[in-house]
Kinemage of the C-alpha trace (Angstrom):
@kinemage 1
@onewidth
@group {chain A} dominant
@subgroup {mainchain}
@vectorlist {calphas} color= white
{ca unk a 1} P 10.627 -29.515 -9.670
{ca unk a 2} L 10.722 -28.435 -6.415
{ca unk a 3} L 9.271 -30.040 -2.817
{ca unk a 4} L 9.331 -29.335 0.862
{ca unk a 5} L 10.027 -32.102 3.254
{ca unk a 6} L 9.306 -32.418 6.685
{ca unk a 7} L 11.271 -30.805 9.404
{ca unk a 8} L 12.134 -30.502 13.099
{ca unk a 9} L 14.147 -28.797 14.984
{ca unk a 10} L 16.012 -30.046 18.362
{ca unk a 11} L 17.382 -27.969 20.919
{ca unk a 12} L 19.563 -29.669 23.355
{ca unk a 13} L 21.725 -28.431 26.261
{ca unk a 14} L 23.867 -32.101 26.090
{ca unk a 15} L 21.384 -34.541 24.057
{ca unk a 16} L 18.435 -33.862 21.508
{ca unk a 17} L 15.203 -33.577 22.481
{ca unk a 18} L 12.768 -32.630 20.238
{ca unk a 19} L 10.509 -29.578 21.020
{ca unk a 20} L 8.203 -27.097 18.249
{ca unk a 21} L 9.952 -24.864 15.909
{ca unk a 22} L 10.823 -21.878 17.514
{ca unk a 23} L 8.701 -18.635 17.042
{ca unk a 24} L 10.046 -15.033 17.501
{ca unk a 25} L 10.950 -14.243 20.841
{ca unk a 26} L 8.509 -10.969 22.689
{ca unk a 27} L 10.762 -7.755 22.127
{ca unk a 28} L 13.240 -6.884 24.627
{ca unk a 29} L 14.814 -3.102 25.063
{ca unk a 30} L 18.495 -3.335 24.574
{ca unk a 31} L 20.493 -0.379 24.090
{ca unk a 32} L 23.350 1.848 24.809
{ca unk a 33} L 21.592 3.438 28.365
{ca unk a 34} L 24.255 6.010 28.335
{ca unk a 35} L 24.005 6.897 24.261
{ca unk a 36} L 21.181 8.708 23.934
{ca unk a 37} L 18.870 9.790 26.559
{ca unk a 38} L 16.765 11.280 24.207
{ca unk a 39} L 16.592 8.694 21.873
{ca unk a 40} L 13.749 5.982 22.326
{ca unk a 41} L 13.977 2.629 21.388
{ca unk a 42} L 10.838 2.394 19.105
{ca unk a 43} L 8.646 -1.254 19.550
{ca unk a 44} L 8.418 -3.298 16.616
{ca unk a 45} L 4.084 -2.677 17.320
{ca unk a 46} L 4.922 1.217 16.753
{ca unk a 47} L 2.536 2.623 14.149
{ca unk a 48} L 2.916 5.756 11.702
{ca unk a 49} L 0.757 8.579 12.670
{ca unk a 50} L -2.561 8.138 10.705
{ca unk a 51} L -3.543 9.816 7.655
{ca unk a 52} L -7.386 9.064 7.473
{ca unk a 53} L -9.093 12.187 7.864
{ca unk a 54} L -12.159 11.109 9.955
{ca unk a 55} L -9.286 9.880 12.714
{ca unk a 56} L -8.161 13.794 12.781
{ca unk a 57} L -8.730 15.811 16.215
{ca unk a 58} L -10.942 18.313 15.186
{ca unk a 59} L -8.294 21.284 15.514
{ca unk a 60} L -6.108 19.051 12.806
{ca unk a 61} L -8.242 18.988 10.513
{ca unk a 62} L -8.720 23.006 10.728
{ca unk a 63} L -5.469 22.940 10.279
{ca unk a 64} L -5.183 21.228 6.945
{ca unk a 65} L -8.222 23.174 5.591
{ca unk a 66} L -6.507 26.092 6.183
{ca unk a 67} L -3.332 25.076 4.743
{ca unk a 68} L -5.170 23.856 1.765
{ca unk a 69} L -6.499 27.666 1.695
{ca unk a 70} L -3.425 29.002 2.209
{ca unk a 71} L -1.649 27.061 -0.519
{ca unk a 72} L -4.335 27.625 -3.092
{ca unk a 73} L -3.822 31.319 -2.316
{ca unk a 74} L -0.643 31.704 -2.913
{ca unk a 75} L -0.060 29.624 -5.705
{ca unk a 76} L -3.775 30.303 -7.814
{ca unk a 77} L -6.044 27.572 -9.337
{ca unk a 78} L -3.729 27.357 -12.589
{ca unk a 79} L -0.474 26.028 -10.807
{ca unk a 80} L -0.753 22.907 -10.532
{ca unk a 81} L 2.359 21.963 -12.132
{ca unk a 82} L 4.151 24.290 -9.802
{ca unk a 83} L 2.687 23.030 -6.803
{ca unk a 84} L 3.190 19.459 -7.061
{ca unk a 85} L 5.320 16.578 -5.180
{ca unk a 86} L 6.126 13.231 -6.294
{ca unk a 87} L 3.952 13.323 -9.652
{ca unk a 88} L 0.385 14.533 -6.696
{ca unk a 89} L -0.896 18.361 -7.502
{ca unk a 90} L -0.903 19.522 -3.808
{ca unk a 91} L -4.220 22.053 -4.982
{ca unk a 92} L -6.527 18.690 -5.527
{ca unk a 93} L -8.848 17.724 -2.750
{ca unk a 94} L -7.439 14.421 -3.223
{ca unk a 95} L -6.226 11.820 -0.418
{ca unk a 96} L -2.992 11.432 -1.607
{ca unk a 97} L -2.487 15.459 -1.506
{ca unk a 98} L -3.394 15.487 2.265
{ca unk a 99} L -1.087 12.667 2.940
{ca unk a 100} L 1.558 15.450 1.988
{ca unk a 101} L -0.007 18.336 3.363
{ca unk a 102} L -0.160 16.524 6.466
{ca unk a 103} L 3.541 15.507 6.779
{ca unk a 104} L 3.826 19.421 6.503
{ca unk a 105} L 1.881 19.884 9.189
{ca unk a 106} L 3.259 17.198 11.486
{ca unk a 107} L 6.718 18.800 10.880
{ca unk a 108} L 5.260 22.192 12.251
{ca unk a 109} L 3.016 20.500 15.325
{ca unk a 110} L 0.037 21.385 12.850
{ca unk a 111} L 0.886 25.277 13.007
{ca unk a 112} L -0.480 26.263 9.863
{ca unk a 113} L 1.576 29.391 9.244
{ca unk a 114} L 5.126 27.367 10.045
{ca unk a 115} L 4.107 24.300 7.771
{ca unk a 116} L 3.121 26.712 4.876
{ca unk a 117} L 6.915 28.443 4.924
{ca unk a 118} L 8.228 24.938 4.760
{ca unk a 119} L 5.888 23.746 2.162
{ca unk a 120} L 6.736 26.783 -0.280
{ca unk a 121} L 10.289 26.734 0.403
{ca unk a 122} L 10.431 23.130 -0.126
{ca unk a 123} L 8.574 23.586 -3.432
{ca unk a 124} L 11.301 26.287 -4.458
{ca unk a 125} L 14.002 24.093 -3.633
{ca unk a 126} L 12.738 21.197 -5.512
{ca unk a 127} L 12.377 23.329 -8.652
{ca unk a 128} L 15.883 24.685 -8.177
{ca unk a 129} L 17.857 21.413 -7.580
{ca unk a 130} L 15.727 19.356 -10.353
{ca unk a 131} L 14.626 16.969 -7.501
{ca unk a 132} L 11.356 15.576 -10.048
{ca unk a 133} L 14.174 13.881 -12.377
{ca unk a 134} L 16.761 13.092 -10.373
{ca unk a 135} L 16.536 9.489 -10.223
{ca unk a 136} L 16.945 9.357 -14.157
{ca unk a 137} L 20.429 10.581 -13.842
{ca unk a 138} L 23.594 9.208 -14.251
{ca unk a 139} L 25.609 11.144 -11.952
{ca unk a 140} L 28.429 8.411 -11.672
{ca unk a 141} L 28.767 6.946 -8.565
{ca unk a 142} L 28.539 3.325 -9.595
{ca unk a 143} L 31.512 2.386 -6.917
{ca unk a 144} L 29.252 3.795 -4.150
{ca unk a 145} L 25.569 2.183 -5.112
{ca unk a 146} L 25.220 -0.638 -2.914
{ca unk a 147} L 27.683 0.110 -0.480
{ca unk a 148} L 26.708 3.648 1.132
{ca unk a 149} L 23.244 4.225 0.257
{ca unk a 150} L 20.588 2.061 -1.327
{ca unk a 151} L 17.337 1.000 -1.081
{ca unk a 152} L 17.058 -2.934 -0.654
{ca unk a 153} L 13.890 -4.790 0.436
{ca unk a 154} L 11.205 -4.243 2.929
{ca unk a 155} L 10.612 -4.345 6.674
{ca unk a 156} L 7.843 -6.087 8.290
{ca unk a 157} L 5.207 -3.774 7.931
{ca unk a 158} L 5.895 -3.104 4.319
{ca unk a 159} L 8.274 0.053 4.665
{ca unk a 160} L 11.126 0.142 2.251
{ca unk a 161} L 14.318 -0.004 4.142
{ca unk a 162} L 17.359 2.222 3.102
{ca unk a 163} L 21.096 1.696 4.122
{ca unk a 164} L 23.462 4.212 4.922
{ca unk a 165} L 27.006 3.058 5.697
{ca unk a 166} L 29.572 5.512 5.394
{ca unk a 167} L 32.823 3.367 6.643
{ca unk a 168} L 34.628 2.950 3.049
{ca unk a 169} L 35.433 6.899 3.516
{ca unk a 170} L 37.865 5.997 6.229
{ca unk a 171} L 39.884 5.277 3.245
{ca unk a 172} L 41.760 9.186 2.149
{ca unk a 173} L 42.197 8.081 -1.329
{ca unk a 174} L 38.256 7.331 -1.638
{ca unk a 175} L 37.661 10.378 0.736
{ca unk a 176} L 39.230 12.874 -1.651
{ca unk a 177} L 37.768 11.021 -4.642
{ca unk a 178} L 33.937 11.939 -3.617
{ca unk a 179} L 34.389 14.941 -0.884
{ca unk a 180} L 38.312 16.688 -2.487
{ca unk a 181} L 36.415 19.845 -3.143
{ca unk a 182} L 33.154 21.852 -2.889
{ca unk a 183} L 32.071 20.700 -6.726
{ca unk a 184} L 32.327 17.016 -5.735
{ca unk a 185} L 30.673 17.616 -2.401
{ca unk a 186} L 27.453 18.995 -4.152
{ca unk a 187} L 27.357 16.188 -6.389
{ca unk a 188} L 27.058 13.952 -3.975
{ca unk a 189} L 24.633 15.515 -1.806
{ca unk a 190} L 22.829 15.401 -5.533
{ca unk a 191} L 23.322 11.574 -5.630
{ca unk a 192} L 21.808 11.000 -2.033
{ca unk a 193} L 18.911 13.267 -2.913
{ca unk a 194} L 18.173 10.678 -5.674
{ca unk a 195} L 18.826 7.471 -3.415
{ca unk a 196} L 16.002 8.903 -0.980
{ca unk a 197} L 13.564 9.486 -4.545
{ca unk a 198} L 14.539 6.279 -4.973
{ca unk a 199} L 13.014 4.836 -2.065
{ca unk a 200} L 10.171 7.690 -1.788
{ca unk a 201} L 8.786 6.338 -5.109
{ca unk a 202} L 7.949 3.201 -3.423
{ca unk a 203} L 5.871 5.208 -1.015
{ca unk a 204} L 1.815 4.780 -1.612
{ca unk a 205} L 0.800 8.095 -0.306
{ca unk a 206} L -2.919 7.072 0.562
{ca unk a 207} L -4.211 6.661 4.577
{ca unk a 208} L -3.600 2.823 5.749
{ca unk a 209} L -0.804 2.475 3.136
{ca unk a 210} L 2.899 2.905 3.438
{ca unk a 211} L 3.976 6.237 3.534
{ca unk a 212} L 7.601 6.669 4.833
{ca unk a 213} L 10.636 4.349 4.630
{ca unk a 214} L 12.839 2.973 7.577
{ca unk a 215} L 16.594 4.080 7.683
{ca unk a 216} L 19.473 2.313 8.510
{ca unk a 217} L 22.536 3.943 9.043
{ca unk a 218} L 26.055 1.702 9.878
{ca unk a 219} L 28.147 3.684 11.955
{ca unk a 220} L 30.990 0.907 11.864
{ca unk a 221} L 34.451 2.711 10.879
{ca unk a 222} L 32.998 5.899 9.864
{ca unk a 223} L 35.290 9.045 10.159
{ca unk a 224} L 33.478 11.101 11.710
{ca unk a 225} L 35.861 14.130 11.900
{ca unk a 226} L 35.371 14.289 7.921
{ca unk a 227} L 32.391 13.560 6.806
{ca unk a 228} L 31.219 16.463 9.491
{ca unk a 229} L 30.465 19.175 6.642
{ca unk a 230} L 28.757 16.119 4.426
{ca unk a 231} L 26.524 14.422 7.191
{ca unk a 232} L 25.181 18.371 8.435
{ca unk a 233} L 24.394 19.168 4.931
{ca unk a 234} L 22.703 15.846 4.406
{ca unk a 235} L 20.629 16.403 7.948
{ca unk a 236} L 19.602 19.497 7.197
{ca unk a 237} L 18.496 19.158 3.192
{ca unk a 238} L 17.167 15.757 4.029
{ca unk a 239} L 14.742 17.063 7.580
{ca unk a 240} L 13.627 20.716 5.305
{ca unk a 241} L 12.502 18.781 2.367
{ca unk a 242} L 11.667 15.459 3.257
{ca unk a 243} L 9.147 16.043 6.569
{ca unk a 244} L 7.929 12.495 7.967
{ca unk a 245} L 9.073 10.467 5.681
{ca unk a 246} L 11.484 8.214 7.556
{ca unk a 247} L 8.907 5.602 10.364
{ca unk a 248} L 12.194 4.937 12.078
{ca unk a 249} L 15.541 4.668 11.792
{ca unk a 250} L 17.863 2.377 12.589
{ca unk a 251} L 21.797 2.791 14.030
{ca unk a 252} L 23.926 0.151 13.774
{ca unk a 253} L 27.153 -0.861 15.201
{ca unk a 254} L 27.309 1.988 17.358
{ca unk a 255} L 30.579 2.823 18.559
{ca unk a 256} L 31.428 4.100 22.319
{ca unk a 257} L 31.867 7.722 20.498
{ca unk a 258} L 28.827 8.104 19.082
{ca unk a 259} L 27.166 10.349 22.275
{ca unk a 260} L 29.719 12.977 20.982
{ca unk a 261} L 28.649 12.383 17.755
{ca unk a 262} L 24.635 12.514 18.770
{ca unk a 263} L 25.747 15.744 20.347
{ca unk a 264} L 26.990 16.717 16.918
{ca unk a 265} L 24.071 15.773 15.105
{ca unk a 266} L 21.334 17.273 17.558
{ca unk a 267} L 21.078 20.344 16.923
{ca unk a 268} L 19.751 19.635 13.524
{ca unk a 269} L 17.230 16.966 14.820
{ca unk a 270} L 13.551 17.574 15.406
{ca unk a 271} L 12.711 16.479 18.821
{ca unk a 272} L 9.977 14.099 16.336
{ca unk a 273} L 12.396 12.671 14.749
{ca unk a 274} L 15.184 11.731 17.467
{ca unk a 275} L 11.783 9.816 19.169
{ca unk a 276} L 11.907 7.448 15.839
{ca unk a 277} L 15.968 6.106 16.810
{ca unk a 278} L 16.844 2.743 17.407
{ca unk a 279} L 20.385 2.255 18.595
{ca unk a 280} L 22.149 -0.934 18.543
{ca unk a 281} L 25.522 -1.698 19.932
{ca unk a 282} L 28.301 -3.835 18.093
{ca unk a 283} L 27.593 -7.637 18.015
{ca unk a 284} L 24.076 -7.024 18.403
{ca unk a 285} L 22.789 -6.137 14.479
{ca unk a 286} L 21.110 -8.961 13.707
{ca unk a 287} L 19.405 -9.018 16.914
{ca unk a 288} L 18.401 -5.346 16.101
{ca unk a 289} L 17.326 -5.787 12.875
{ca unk a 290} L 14.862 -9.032 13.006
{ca unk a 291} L 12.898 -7.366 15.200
{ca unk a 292} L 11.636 -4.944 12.290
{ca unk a 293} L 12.762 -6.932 9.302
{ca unk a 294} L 12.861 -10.449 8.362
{ca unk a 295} L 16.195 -12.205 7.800
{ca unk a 296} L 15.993 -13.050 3.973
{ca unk a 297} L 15.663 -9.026 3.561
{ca unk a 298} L 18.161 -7.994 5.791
{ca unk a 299} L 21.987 -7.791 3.774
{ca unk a 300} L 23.818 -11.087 4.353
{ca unk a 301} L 27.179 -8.506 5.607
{ca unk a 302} L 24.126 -7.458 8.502
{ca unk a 303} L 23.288 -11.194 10.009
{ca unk a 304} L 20.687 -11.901 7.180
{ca unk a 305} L 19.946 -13.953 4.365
{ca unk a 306} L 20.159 -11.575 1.738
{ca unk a 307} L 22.687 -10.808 -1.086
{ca unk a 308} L 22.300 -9.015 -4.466
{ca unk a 309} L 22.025 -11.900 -6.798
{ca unk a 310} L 18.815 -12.575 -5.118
{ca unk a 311} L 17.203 -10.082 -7.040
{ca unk a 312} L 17.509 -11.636 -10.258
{ca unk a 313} L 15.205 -14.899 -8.890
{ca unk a 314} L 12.099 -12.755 -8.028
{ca unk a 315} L 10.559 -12.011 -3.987
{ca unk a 316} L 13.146 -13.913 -1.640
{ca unk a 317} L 11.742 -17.352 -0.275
{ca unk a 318} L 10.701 -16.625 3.552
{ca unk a 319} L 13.008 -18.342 6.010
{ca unk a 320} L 12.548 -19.681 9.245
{ca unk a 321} L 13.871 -18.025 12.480
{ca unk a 322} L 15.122 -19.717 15.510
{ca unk a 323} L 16.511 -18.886 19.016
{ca unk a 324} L 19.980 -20.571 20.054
{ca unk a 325} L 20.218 -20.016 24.032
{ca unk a 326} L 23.556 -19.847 25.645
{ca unk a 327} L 25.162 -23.407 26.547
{ca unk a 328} L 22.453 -24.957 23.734
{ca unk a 329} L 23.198 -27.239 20.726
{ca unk a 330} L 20.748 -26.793 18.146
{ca unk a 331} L 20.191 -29.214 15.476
{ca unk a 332} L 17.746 -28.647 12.594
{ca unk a 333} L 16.534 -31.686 10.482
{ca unk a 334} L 15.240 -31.722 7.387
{ca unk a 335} L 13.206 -35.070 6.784
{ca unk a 336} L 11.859 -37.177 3.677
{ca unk a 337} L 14.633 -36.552 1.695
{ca unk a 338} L 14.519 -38.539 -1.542
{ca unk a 339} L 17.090 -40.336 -3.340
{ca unk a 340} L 18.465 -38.234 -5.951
{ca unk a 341} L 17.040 -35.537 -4.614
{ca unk a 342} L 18.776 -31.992 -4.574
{ca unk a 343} L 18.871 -29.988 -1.108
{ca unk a 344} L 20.059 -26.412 -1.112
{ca unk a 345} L 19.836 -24.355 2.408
{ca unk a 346} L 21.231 -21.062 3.998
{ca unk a 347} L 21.727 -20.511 7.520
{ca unk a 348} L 22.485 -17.822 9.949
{ca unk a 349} L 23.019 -17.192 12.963
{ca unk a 350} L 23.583 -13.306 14.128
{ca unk a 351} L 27.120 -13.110 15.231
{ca unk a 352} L 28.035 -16.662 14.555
{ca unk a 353} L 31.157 -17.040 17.370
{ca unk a 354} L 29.958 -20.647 17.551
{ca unk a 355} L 30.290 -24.334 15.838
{ca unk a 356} L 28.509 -25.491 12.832
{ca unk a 357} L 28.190 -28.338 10.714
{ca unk a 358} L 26.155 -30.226 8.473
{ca unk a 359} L 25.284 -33.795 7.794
{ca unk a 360} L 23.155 -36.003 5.717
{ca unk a 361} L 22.146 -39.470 7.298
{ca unk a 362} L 20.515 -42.032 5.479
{ca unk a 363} L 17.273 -44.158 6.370
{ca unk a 364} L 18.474 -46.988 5.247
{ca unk a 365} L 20.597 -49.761 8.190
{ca unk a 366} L 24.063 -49.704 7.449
{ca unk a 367} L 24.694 -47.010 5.279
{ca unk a 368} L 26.914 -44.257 6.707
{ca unk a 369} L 26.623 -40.460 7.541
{ca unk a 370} L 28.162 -38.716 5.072
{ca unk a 371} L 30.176 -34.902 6.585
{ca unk a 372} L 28.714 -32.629 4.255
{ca unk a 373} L 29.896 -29.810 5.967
{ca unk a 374} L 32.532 -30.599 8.920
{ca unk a 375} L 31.669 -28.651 12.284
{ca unk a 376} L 33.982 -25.444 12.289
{ca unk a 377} L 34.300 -22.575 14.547
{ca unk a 378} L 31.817 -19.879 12.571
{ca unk a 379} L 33.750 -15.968 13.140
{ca unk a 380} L 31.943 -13.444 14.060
{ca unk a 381} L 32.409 -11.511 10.934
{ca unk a 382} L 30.652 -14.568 8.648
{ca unk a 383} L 28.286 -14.130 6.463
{ca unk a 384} L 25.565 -16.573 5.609
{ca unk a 385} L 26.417 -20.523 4.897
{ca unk a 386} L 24.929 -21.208 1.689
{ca unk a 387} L 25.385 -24.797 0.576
{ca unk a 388} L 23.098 -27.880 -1.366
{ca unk a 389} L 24.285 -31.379 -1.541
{ca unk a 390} L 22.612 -34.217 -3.942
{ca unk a 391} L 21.871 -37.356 -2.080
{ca unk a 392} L 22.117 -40.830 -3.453
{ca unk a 393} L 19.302 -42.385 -1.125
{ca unk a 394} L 16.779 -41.378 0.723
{ca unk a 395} L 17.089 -39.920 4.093
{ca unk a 396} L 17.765 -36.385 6.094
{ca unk a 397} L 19.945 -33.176 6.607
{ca unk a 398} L 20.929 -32.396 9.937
{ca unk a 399} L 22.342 -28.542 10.545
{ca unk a 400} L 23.832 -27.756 13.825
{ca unk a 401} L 24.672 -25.070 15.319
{ca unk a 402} L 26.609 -25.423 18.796
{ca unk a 403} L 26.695 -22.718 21.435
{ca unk a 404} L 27.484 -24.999 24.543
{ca unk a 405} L 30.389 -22.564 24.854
{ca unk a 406} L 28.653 -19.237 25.116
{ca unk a 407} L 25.888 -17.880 27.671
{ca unk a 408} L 25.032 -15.509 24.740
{ca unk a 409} L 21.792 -16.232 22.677
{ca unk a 410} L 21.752 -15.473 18.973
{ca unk a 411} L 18.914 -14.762 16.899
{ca unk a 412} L 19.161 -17.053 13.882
{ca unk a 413} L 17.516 -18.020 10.260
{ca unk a 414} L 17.218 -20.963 7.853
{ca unk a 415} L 15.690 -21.676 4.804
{ca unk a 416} L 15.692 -24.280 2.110
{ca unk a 417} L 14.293 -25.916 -1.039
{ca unk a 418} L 14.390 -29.513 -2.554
{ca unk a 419} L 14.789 -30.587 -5.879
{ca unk a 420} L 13.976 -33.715 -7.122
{ca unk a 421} L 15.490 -35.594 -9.735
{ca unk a 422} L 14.213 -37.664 -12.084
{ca unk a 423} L 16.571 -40.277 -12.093
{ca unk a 424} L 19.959 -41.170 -10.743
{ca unk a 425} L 23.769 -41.340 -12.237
């Protein structure tokens, strides 16, 4: 059986004082300046271009009549099967074909003739490389699923969110395993064609719903010299064939090089697309990330809450976010504790660097506070404290986190769940 108990949570520069749990700070732009001029740090408030007809500029929806028109010419009223994306005949007057037919157009800045070449060539490609059942394959890459690519929870609007971290390829002997030769470079083009399926499957195509994933791509330790030939190919199969389908994506850890890579990578950017990047230095992830998703589905290696086993207790129990300013103590108390009673937490804060500790303290007078967890320096590199501690009477958990030692703030997340018991040892 489980139960919530009251809660505060003190902030104190020296001594508590109580004040109301904190609420998510108003967005702030914080970026590499000298990066990326062309990139634009995207608001979490930014919205997807619509895909309701009646909010069309008249010239639009010309333009996806016509490209209807054009379609059905080429391709005759008995193709369906050949002209067809994700499972949705593209020849139906249907909402979920326009959705499509509209990323098309978007790719093209609605010209008609320009959206049609990449439509059929898309088509052709998909037949070619067996993208409709790619995701049932086994193509063997076990060692790399969860590590370089994968889908894994949601962002706040409801987007899926896929990783990308490429930094286990510093390592030669894993380098040749996957990119040695031209046969093992295709095949794993092949296997991040079917992570993006993945992901793409989640999609609703229909106007108001969800209809392109977020990216985020880890730039921490990648070679970039190497994985040159790998991450062009990838750009350019990924921006021919798979036209709006990404609401924004993410960089993370940015190193100082990465202008030279940008430079690298521009050429095969839409100017569209390089307006969806976020960039986020080192030491600022977390940070980064909260703004568009919330900590328990962010990875716990990225500041959050999140690990794999998760998955096997169903949708992630929401946690609680928090501000810790620079030269603050913060402590977090978690009341009406009963004795017996089972309390299991986590707690983060984005690049720790600080003290934390945790404590249960009786109600009754006399009895003593018991150390659960004795206040240690938290390294940056740490991932989330989970913990739970059984109580023998009633009372409260105290968590503290102290940054009296830093001018930084940190962006940080609890959560927790009590259990009671029906009688004691």
């Amino acid at each position: 059986m489980e139960a919530s108990s009251p809660i505060s949570l003190q902030q104190t520069p020296h001594q508590d004082y109580s004040v109301p749990e904190a609420s998510p700070k108003p967005y702030k732009k914080s970026f590499v300046t000298s990066l990326m001029e062309a990139a634009t740090l995207r608001t979490p408030s930014f919205k997807e271009d619509t895909y309701f007809i009646s909010h069309l500029k008249n010239s639009e929806k010309k333009s996806l009549q016509e490209l209807r028109d054009k379609l059905s010419g080429s391709y005759g009223p008995n193709a369906a099967s050949e002209c067809s994306m994700w499972g949705i005949p593209l020849l139906s007057i249907s909402e979920k074909a326009d959705v499509i037919l509209l990323k098309f157009l978007r790719a093209r800045d609605f010209r008609v003739q320009d959206a049609l070449q990449m439509l059929e060539k898309c088509l052709s490609w998909r037949k070619e490389f067996g993208a409709d059942n790619i995701v049932e394959e086994d193509l063997g890459f076990k060692e790399l699923e969860g590590v370089v690519a994968y889908m894994h929870g949601y962002d706040r609007e409801g987007h899926p969110v896929c990783y990308n971290a490429y930094g286990v390829f510093k390592d030669k002997e894993m380098y040749e395993r996957v990119f040695g030769d031209e046969e093992k470079l295709k095949k794993f083009l092949r296997w991040r064609v079917q992570v993006l399926e993945r992901g793409i499957n989640l999609l609703h195509f229909k106007p108001g719903g969800v209809n392109s994933i977020i990216q985020v791509t880890d730039l921490k330790d990648m070679p970039k010299r190497e994985l040159r030939v790998a991450s062009n190919q990838i750009l350019s199969l990924f921006q021919d064939n798979y036209p709006e389908m990404v609401a924004r994506k993410i960089f993370i850890n940015v190193p100082w090089y990465f202008s030279m890579l940008y430079s690298m990578f521009s050429p095969f950017l839409t100017q569209r697309t390089k307006s969806k990047f976020v960039i986020s230095k080192e030491g600022n992830v977390a940070e980064t990330l909260y703004k568009f998703i919330r900590p328990e589905a962010v990875p716990a290696q990225y500041g959050g809450l999140s690990r794999p086993s998760d998955s096997q207790n169903g949708p992630p129990k929401p946690a609680s976010e928090f501000t810790v300013k620079g030269g603050e103590k913060v402590n977090i108390q978690i009341e009406g504790i009963e004795a017996g009673a089972t309390i299991t937490w986590d707690i983060v804060v984005g690049g720790w660097d600080l003290e934390y500790s945790a404590e249960f303290v009786p109600n009754a007078v006399g009895s003593y506070t018991i150390a659960v967890e004795k206040a240690r320096k938290i390294a940056p590199s740490e991932e989330a404290i989970h913990n739970s501690f059984t109580s023998r009477e009633a009372g409260k958990m105290v968590l503290s986190v102290d940054n009296t030692f830093s001018r930084k703030k940190r962006v940080a997340a609890y959560r927790y769940f009590v259990r009671k018991s029906a009688a004691i040892a």
